[in-house]
C-alpha positions, 0 to 999 in steps of 0.5 A, spaced: 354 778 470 354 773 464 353 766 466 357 761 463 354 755 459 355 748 461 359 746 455 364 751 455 366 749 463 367 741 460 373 741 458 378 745 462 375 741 468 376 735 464 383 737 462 385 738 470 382 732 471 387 728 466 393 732 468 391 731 476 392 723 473 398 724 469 402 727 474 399 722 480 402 717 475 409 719 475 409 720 481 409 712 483 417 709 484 417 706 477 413 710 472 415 704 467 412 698 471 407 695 469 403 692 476 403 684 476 399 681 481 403 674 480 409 678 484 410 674 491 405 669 489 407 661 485 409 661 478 402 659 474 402 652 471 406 651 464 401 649 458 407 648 453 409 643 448 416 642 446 421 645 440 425 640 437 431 638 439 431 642 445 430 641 453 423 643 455 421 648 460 418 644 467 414 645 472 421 642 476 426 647 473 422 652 476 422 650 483 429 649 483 433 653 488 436 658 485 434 664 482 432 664 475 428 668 469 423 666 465 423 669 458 417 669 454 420 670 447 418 670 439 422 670 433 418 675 430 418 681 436 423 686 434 424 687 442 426 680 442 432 682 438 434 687 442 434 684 449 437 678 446 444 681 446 443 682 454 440 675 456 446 672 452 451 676 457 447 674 462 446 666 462 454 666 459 458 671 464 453 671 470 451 663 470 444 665 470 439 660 468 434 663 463 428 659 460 424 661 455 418 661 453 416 661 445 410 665 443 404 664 438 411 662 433 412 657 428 416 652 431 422 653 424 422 661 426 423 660 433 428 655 431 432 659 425 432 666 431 436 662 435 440 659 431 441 666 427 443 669 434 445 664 439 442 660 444 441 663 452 436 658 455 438 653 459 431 650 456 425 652 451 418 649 450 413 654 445 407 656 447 403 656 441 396 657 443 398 663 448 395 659 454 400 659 459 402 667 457 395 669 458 396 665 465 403 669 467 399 676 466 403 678 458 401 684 456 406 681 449 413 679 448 418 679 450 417 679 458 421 677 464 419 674 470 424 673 477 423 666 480 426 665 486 429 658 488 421 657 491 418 657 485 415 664 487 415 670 482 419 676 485 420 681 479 417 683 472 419 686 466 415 689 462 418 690 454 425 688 453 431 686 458 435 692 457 442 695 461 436 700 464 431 694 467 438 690 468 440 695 474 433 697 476 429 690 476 433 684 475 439 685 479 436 687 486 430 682 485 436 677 483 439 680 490 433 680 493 432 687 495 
């Protein structure tokens, strides 16, 4: 009987290997989240400074009660656009709070973007230096937070608000299931 070499065993193992994970990982309920480990937990702090002419993001807004969404943004993400449509509708017909956080931006763009698009935030403040992203755990822009009346994160979207995550992560969160 021929033995085989080592090398000619390695990667059909090494394939086995990968495909046992990425089948163990489509197998989790949401195969699109991204864990965060703020849920449940406090808001972090806020390391922001104001956008001109706008009501800035507090500590205070956060603990109101009521739900709301913490949306980190910036004016050159794609995304951004994309999920702008969807945050409008919310804020406009759902009287839903949105606060917004500008990313790594220039203040004259993140201003020009909402101007161009319309603003849904009930207020805004820049995060320039990226601190307070990097506290919430932002893999990039955009990003969405739950905040339930308590100041306490409840859900995460990773990526752009779309009708998909509506239905499958803020809405629920937003009922509380």
């Amino acid at each position: 009987m021929a033995k085989l070499p080592l090398l000619a065993i390695i990667p059909p193992v090494a394939f086995a290997a990968l495909a046992g994970l990425f089948y163990a990982g489509m197998q989790r309920d949401d195969p699109d989240a991204l864990p965060s480990t703020f849920v449940g937990r406090e808001a972090p702090a806020l390391t922001v400074s104001d956008l001109e002419g706008l009501p800035p993001v507090t500590a205070e807004a956060l603990d109101a009660p009521g739900m709301k969404l913490v949306n980190f943004w910036a004016s050159w993400c794609a995304p951004c656009r994309v999920e702008h449509p969807n945050l409008e509708a919310l804020a406009r017909d759902e009287g839903l709070p949105i606060y917004g956080i500008n990313y790594k931006d220039e203040a004259d763009n993140a201003l020009g973007f909402l101007e161009e698009l319309g603003n849904p935030y009930r207020a805004v403040s820049a995060d320039e230096g990226g601190r307070t992203a990097r506290d919430w755990g932002v893999y990039g822009v955009p990003e969405t937070f739950v905040v339930d009346g308590e100041g306490r994160v409840v859900a995460r979207v990773a990526g752009p608000v779309t009708e998909r995550t509506l239905e499958r992560t803020i809405r629920p969160a937003l009922a509380g299931e």
